[in-house]
N, C-alpha and C positions, 0 to 999 in steps of 0.2 A: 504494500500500500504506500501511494507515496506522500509527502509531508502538507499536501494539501490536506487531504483526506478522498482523492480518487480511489473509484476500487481498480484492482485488474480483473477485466471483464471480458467472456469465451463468448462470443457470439455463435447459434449454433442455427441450422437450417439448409433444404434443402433446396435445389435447384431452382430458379427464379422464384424461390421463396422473400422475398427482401430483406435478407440478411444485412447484405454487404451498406441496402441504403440504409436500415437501421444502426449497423455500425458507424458509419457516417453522424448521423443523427445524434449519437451520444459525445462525439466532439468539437462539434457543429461552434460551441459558444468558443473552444480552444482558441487563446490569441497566435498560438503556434503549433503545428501538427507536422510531422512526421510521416509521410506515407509509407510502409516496407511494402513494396511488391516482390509477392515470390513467385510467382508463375512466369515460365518461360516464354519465350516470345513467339515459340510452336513452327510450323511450316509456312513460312512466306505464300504457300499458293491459300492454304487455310485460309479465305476471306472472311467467312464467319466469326471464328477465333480473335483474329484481327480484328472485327467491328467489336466484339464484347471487349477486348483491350482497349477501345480507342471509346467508348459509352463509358468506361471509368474511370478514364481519365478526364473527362469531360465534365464528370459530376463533379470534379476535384476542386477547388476553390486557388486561384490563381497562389494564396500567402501560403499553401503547404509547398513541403518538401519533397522528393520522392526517393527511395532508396530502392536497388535490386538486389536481391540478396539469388537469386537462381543461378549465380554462377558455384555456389558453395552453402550446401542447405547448414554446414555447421556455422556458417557467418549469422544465422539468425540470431543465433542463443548470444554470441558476439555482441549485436547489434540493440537487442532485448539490456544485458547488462551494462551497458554503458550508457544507458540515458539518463539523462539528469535528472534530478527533482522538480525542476520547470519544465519538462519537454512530453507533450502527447505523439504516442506513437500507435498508430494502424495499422493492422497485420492483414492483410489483405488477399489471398487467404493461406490455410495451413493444407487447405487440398491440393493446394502450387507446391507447396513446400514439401510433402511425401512425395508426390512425382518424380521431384527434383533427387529426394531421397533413394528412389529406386530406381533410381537410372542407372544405367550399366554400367556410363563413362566415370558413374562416382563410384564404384565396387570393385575391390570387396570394401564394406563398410559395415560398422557393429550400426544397425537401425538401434539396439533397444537401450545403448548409450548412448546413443545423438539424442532421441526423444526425452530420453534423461536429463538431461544437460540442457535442453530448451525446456522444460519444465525447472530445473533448480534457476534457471536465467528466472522464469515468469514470476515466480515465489521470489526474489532476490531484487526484481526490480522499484528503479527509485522512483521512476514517471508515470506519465499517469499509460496503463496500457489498455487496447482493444484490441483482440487478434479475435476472426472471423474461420470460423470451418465448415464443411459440410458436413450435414450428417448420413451418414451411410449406411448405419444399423437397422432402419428399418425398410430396408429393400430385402430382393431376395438374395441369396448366397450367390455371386457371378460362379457362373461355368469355366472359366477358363485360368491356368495358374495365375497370369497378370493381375485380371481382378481379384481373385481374393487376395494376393500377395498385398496390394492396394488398399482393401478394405480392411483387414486384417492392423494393417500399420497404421490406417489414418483412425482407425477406433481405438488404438495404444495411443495415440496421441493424443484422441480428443480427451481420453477417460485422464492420462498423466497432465496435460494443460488444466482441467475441468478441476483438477483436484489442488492445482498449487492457484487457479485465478479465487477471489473472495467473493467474484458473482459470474454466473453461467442464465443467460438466455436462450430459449430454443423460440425461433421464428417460424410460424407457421399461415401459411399465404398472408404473410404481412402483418399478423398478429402477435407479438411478443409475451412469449408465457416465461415466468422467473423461473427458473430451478433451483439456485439454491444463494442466497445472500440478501435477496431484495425483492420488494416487490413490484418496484417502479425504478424509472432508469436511473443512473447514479449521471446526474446532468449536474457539473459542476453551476447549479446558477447562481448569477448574482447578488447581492443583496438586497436592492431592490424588488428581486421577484420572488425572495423567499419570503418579503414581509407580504408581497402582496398576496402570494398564495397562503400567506397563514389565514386558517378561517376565523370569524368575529364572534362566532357566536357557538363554538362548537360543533355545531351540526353536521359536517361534512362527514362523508362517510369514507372516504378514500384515505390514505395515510397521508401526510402532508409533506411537502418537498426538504425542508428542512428538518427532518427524521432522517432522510434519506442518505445523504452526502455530509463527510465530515466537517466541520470549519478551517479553517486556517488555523495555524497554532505560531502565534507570534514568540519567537525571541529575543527580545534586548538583550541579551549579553550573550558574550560565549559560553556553552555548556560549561558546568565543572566537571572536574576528572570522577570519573565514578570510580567508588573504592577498590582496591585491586582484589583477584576471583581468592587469592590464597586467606583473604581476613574470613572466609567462611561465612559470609553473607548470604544469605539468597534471597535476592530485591524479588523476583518477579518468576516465579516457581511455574508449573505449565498449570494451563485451564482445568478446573475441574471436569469432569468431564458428564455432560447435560445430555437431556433430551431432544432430540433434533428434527425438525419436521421440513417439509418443501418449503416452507414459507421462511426458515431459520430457526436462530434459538428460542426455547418453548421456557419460559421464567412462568413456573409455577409455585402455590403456596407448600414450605416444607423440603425449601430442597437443601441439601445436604454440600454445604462450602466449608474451606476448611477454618479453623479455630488459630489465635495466635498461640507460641510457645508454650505453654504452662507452667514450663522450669525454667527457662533461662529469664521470663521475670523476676519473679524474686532473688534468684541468683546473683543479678546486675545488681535488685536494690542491698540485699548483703555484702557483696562488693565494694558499696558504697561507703560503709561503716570502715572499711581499711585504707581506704584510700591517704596520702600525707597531702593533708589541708589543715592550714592553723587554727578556721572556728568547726561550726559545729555540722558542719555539710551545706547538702543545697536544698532542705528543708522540703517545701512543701515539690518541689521539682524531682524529686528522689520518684516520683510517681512516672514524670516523663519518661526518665531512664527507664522504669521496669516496662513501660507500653515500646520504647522504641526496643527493649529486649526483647520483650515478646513475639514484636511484628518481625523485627530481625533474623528472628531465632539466635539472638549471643549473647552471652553474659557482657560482651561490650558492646555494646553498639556503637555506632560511625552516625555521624552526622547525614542528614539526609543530603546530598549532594543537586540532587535531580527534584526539582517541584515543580508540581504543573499545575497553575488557576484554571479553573473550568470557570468561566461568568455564563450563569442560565439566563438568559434575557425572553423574557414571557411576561405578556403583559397579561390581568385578569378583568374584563369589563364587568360590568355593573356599579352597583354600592361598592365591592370589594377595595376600588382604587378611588374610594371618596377624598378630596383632598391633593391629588394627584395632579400635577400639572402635565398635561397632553403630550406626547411628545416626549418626555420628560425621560423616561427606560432607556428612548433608540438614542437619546441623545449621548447618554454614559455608554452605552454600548458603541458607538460612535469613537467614541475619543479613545476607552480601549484597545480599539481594532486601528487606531493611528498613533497608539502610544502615549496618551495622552492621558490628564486627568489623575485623580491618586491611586485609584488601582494598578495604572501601567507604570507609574515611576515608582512605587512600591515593591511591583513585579521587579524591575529593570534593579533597583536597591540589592534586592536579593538573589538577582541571576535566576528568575524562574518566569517561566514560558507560561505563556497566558493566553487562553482560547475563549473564544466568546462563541458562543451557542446559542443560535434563536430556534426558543421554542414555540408552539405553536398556542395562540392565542386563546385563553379559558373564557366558555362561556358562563353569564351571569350565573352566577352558584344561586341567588336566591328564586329563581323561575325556571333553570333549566339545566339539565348536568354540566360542566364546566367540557369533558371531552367525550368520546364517544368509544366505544370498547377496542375498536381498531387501533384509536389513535394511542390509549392507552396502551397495547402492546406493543405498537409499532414504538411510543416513545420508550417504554422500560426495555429493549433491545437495542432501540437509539443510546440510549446513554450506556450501557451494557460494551457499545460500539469503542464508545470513547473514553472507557478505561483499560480495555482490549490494547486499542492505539497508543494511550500512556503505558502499557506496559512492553509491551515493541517496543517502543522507544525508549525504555533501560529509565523513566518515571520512578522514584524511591518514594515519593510525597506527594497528596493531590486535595489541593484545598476547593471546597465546593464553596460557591459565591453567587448571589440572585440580583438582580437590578431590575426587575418588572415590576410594576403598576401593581398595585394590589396584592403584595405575594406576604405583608402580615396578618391580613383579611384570612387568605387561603392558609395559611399554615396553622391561625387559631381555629378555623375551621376543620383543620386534622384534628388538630390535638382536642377538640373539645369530641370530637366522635371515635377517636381512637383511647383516649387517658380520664374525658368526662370531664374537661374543667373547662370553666363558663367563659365565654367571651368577653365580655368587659374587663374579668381578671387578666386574661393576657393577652390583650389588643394593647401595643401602647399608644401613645398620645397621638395627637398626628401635627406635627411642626410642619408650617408654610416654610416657603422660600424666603421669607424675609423675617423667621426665625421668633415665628410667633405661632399661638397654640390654635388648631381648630378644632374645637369642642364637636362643632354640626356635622362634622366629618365623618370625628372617633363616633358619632352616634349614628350617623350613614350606615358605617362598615359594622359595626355592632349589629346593626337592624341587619344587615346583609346575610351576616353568619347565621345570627338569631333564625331566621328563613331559610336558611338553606337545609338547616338545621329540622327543621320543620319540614320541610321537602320529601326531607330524605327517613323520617323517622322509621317506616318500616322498611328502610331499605338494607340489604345486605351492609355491615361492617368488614366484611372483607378489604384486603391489601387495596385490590384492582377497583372496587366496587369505588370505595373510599377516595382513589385516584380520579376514578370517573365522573362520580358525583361533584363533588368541593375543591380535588384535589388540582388540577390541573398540571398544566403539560411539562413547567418547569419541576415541579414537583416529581412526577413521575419520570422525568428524564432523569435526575438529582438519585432515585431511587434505584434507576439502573447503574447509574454508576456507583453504587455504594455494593451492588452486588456485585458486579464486574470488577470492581477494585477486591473485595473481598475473596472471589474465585482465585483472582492473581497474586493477592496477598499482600497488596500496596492501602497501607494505611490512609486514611481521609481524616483530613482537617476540615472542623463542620464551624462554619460563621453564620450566624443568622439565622432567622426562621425558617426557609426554606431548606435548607440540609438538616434542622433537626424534625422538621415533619418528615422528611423523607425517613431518617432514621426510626422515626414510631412506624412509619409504614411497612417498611424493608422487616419488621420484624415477623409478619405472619410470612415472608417469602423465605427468610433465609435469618435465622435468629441471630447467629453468630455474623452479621455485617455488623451488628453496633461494636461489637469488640475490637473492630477495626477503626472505628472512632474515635477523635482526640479531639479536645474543646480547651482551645487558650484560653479563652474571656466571654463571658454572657454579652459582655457587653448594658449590661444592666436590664437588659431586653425579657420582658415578663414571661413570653413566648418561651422564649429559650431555655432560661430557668428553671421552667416548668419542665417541658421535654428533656433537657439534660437531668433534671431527679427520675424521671421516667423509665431512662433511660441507664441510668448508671453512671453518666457522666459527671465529673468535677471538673471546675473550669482550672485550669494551674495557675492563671492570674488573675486580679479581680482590678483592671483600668477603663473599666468604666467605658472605651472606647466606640465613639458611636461616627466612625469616619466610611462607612457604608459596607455591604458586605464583600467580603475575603480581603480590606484594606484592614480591618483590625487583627485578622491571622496575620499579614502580613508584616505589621508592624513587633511581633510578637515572636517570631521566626527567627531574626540575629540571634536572638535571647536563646529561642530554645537550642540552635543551632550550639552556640557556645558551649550551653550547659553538657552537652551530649560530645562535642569533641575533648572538653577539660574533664567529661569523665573517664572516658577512652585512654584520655594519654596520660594521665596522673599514678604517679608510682603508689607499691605497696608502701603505707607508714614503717619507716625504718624499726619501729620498737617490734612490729608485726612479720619482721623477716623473718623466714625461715632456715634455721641453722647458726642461727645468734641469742646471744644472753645479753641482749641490750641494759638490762637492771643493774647487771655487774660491773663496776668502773675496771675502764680499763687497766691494763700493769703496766705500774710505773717504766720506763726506760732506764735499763741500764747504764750509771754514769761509765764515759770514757775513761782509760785505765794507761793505754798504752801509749796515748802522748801526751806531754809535757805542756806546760800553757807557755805562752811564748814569754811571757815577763812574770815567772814565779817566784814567791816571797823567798828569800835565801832560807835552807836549815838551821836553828840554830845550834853554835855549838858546845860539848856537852850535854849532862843531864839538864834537864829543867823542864819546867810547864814550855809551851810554848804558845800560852797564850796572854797576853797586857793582865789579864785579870790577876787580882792576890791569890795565891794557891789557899786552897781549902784542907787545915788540918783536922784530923778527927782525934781525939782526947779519951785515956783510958777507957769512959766510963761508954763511948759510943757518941758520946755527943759534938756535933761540927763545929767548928770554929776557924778563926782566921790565925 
């Protein structure tokens, strides 16, 4: 997958089926494309052959490129591995490319390592890719050696490509059915057209385009080194292993992820007792060390090197975003996505990558469910997506962060049907932009929940239900990545309301995701408060900071950062070494004997004291005198 978030995608189908124009069609928006043609240029007299040659290049759009790779079918895999991270490439088709393969003039040749090798390329590449084939499986078995030799190879290939791309479509008279990754094309589109197709009111029933296609994952600084493989770390362990259906992964209630360490916590916190520091330790911080032990699995743990901000940007209409200035979400998501604003120079402070996420628009919770059953799985898979992607990407830490209209509305609406606690207690206040209170707002969003609440009273309490109804789409994306972090084993830093509703929600999916949870600062936030008791959570600091969500984890990160490298590298207390008697003073040093001092007092000569003082006599009886 490469760092946009493109998939590599097998287009499959058979003879004027529209394969080739729907592969087209998924690069269409590329500002740069790559064409590979592998089919040979065939017999000069061939007029036929030659018109289909000459109809596709035609459809070609004057700004691509075209490559031929038919002189040398192993120059694919070549061509495949050396693309960059900005560049789209077209594979045009892989029915060229077997031909090419069993041609005479290229034999003897091992077919079932060339196809090897052009699959470890497809799995390995950095751009964005589409390779197109035919499918031949479902004809009859040809009669003659050639064809099956033929069919035989290009079904090892389609099955070896199909398995290393992360989406396979099979086109049939021009209809595109998914097989396995997505259900709609992965069309890197704009931003403009992922707001516009986001729906307003819920109701849409198709998945929405921004589920579909990863975001961009902004850098400000260069990576840091990630710790080396001998400290015994394992950041990012393989996938649990799910249930899998044509549609993709099946996130159902009760499934089984795994647990942090159980020993090397408290190991690390006893550790901490020996450590040589002059006061009394790192107090109420001794707690971080044992979570980062745990998630680590060591008794030492390393500083998280690799973090990555998810900002969910999902706005909630109705009462939910009472108070709310218009505009106001895309705006901070905005400045984000140019580096701007406190969450990006925060991010950029700390050397951690920052991805902004537009989720799909929740409808009024108080008249009508917020998403619709699709969108809610489409999204818990969506976010599932992009902890998968931080964990590929060697991600040690991933702090969840919300910026949309109405998401403390939606998150006391969890918590009061997930945990039972009333909305006015944890709705906080609602401060204008000119840092003054509105009362008619907080009492808006109060009536909003209060109703939705009502809405919904005999409805299922379920995880999904829950999402569906009140919860909305930032929500439910927040909740796939708490379990996709979870499966991979990468800890999440939870800011705000938003990541802790997701946290009470995530619990009927996968119980053991909150264990992967860390909470710097409530932030004074009522919401939060609440769900972090709910949950297990204790905040490690208490600053009050309310600089918007995943800016107060980030302000809070140096801190933890240090505490976890000074625990690492701090020796055992010398009284606590092993193979000394530190209580016992040392022995004296033997005075020098065998040489003379260079200006020594003369002997003197004869008997005598030799010292100034009056000799000391003692008297019959025992007693001293002078």
């Amino acid at each position: 997958m490469s760092v946009d978030g493109w998939n590599t995608v097998l287009v499959l189908g058979g003879i004027r089926s529209g394969k080739s124009e729907f592969a087209e069609s998924l690069v269409s928006e590329a500002p740069v494309v790559r064409y590979v043609a592998t089919a040979p240029e065939g017999d000069p007299a061939d007029t036929e052959w030659a018109a289909r040659l000459a109809a596709h290049r035609a459809r070609r759009p004057g700004s691509w490129t075209t490559e031929e790779t038919a002189a040398d079918p192993r120059r694919l895999a070549d061509v495949i591995s050396s693309a960059e991270p900005n560049e789209t490439l077209l594979v045009d088709d892989l029915g060229g490319w077997v031909t090419v393969l069993l041609d005479p003039e290229h034999q003897p040749a091992d077919d079932t390592a060339t196809i090897a090798e052009l699959a470890a390329a497809v799995r390995g590449c950095a751009g964005r890719l589409v390779l197109v084939s035919p499918e031949v499986g479902l004809s009859l078995v040809p009669t003659t050696p050639v064809g099956r030799a033929f069919t035989d190879a290009l079904g090892a290939t389609n099955r070896a490509v199909a398995d290393a791309c992360d989406a396979v479509v099979l086109v049939v008279a021009g209809q595109p059915s998914w097989l396995k990754g997505t259900t709609t094309a992965p069309v890197a589109a704009s931003a403009p057209a992922r707001a516009a197709a986001a729906p307003v009111n819920g109701a849409a029933t198709e998945p929405t385009p921004e589920l579909v296609t990863l975001p961009d994952v902004r850098n400000s600084t260069p990576p840091r080194p990630v710790p080396p493989a001998e400290s015994g770390t394992a950041w990012a362990a393989p996938t649990m292993a799910l249930p899998m259906v044509a549609t993709g992964l099946v996130i159902q209630p009760g499934m089984e992820l795994p647990m942090p360490d159980e020993y090397t916590g408290p190991q690390a916190v006893d550790r901490l007792a020996t450590l040589d520091v002059p006061g009394a330790g790192l107090g109420v911080l001794e707690r971080l060390v044992g979570f980062a032990a745990a998630t680590q699995g060591t008794a030492t743990p390393a500083p998280w090197a690799s973090v990555r901000v998810l900002l969910l940007n999902g706005d909630h209409a109705g009462g939910a975003a009472a108070g709310t200035r218009p505009g106001e979400s895309a705006r901070r998501a905005g400045q984000a996505r140019a580096g701007r604003g406190a969450l990006a120079r925060l991010a950029a402070e700390c050397g951690a990558s920052l991805q902004v996420v537009d989720a799909p628009t929740a409808g009024p919770i108080e008249a009508e469910a917020a998403l619709t059953a699709e969108q809610v799985e489409s999204a818990l898979r969506y976010g599932w997506r992009l902890a998968e992607e931080a964990a590929e990407a060697g991600v040690q830490l991933l702090v969840l962060a919300a910026c949309g209209a109405g998401t403390e509305a939606a998150a006391a609406a969890v918590l009061a049907a997930t945990a039972g606690a009333e909305p006015p207690a944890v709705l906080g206040r609602v401060v204008t932009d000119a840092g003054e209170i509105d009362d008619a707002a907080w009492m808006r969003r109060c009536a909003a929940v209060r109703d939705a609440l009502h809405r919904t009273r005999r409805s299922s309490r379920g995880a999904k239900e829950v999402l569906a109804e009140i919860g909305g789409g930032d929500v439910a994306i927040a909740t796939g990545v708490l379990l996709g972090a979870t499966a991979r084993r990468i800890p999440v830093m939870l800011d705000g309301p938003v990541g802790v509703a997701a946290g009470l929600v995530s619990r009927d999916l996968a119980g053991q995701a909150r264990h992967w949870c860390l909470l710097a600062d409530d932030g004074g936030d009522p919401a939060v408060k609440l769900a972090a008791d709910v949950l297990g959570l204790t905040p490690l600091l208490d600053l009050k900071l309310d600089l918007g969500e995943g800016s107060n984890a980030l302000v809070a990160l140096p801190m933890l950062r240090s505490v976890l490298a000074l625990a690492a590298a701090l020796p055992t207390h010398p009284s606590l070494a092993a193979g000394g008697e530190p209580d016992e003073p040392e022995p004296a040093a033997e005075p020098a004997t065998e040489e003379e001092p260079e200006f020594a007092e003369p002997e003197p000569e004869g008997p005598g004291p030799t010292s100034t003082e009056p000799e000391e006599r003692v008297d019959a009886s025992g007693r001293r005198g002078d």
